[in-house]
C-alpha positions as CSV (number, residue, x, y, z in Angstrom):
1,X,-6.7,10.3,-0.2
2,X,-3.7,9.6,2.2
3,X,-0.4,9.2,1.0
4,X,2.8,7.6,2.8
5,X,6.4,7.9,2.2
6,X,9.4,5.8,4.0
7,X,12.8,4.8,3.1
8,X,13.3,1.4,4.1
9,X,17.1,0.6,5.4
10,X,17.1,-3.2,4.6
11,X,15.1,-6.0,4.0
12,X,14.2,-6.2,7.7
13,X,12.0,-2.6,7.5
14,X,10.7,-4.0,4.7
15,X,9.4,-7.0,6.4
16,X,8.5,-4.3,9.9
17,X,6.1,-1.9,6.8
18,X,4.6,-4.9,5.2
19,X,3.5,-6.3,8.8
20,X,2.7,-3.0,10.5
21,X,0.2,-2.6,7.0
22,X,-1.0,-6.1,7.2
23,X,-2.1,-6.0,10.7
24,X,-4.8,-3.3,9.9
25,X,-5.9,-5.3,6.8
26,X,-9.4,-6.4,6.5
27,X,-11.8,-8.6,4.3
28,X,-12.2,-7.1,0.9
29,X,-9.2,-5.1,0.5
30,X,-7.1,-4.5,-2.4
31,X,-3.6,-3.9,-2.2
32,X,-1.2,-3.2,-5.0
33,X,2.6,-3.8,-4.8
34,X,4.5,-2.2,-8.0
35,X,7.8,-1.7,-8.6
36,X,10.9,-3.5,-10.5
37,X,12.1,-6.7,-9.9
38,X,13.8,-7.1,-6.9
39,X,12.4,-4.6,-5.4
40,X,11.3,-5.9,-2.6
41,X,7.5,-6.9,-3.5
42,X,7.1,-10.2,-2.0
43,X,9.5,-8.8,1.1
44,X,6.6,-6.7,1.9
45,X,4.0,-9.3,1.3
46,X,5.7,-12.0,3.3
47,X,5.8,-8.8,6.0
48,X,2.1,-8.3,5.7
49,X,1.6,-12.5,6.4
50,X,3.3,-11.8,9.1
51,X,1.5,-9.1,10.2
52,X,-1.9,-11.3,10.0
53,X,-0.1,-14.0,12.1
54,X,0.9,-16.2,9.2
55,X,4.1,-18.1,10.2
56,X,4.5,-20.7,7.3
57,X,6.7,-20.3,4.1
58,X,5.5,-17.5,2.2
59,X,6.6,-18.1,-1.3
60,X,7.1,-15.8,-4.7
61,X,3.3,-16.3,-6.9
62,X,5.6,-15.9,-9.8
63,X,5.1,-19.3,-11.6
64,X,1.9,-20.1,-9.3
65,X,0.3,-17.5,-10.2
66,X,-1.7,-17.4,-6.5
67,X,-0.8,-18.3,-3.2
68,X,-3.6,-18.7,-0.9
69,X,-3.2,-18.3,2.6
70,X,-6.3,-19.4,4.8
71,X,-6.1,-16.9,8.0
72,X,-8.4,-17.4,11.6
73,X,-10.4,-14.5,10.1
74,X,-9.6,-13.5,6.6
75,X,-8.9,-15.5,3.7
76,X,-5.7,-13.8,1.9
77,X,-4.8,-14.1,-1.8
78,X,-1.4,-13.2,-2.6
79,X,-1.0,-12.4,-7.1
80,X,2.0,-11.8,-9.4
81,X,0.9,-11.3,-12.5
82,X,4.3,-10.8,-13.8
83,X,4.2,-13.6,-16.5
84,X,0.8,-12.1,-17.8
85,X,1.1,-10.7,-21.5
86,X,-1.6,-8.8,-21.8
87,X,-5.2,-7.8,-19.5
88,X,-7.0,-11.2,-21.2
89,X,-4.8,-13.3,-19.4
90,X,-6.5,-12.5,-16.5
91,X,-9.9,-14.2,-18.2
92,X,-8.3,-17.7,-18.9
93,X,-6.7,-17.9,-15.5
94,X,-10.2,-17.5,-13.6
95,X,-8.5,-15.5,-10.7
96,X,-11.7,-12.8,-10.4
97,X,-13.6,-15.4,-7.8
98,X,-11.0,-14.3,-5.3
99,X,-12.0,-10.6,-5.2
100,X,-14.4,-11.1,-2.7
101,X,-16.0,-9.3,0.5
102,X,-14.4,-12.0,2.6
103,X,-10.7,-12.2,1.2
104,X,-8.0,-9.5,1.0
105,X,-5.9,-9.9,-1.9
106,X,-1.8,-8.8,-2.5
107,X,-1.0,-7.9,-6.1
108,X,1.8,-7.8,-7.4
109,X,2.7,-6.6,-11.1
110,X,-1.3,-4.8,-10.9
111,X,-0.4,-2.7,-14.0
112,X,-0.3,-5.7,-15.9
113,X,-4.1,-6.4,-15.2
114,X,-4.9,-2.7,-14.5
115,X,-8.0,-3.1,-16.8
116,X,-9.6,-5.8,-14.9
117,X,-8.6,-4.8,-11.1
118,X,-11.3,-3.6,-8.9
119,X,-10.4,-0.3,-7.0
120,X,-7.0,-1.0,-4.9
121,X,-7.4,0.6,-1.3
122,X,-3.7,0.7,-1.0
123,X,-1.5,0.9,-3.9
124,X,2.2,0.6,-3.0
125,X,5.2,1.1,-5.0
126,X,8.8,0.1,-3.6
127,X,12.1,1.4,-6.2
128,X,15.6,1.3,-5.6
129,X,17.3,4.2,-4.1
130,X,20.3,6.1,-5.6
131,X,22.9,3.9,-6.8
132,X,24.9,2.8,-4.0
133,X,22.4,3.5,-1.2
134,X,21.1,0.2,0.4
135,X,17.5,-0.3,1.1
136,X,13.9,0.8,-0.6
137,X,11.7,3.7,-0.5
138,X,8.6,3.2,-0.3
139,X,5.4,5.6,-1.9
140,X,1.6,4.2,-0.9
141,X,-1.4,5.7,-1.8
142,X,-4.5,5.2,0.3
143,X,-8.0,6.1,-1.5
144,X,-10.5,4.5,0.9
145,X,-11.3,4.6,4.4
146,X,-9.7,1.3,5.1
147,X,-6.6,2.1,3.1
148,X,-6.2,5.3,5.2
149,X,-6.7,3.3,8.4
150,X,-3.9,0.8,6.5
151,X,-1.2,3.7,5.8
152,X,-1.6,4.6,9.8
153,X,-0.9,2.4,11.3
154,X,1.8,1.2,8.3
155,X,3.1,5.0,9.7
156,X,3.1,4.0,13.3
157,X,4.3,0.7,12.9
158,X,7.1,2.5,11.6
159,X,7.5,5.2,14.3
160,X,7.7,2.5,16.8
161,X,10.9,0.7,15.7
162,X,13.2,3.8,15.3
């Protein structure tokens, strides 16, 4: 298990971590995104789209549920499962076809479904800093292979824009 801490200045390194993550994504990984809201959750997933070469809109899931976004090689599945009450949500909303060995899927709000998640690879959480500090921090947590192989190059991505 591999474990990554950053402070992100601004919006901007949050966009740079999410892309330097999302370019060593591959087909059938989870990764979970907790943290408040505003926190900078869908920042970092837009950041990973871009990292997979994605330059449409990339929109909040909050009252979709799911965005899908079709990639050259990988189909990617971005989740906020903010609005879910409890884990039996997750039935009625017939979301468990998109955990596949072909797609990687972004989650956002993961303890809300915890019970019905497969393993994440990568589970990130972003928080505020101190009060009147600007930016994130970030924690990730890699417990796979291709989470560790995630968190590296998130950790060089990082390295290469100071």
């Amino acid at each position: 298990m591999r474990t990554l801490s950053l402070d992100l200045d601004d919006a901007q390194a949050t966009l740079r971590a999410g892309a330097a993550l999302g370019a060593a994504l591959q087909p059938g990984m989870l990764v979970t995104l907790r943290g408040d809201l505003g926190a900078g959750k869908t920042t970092f997933a837009r950041g990973v789209l871009r990292g997979r070469g994605w330059s449409g809109p990339v929109k909040s899931p909050t009252y979709t549920l799911v965005e899908h976004y079709p990639l050259s090689n990988l189909y990617l599945y971005h989740f906020d499962f903010y609005r879910f009450e409890d884990a039996s949500d997750w039935d009625d909303a017939g979301v468990a076809d998109c955990f596949r060995d072909d797609a990687a899927c972004l989650v956002e709000w993961p303890e809300r479904v915890a019970a019905r998640l497969p393993p994440a690879d990568v589970a990130v959480t972003l928080s505020h800093p101190a009060p009147g500090v600007t930016g994130r921090h970030l924690d990730a947590v890699a417990t796979t292979g291709a989470g560790e192989r995630c968190l590296i190059a998130l950790a060089r991505g990082m390295e290469d824009r100071r």
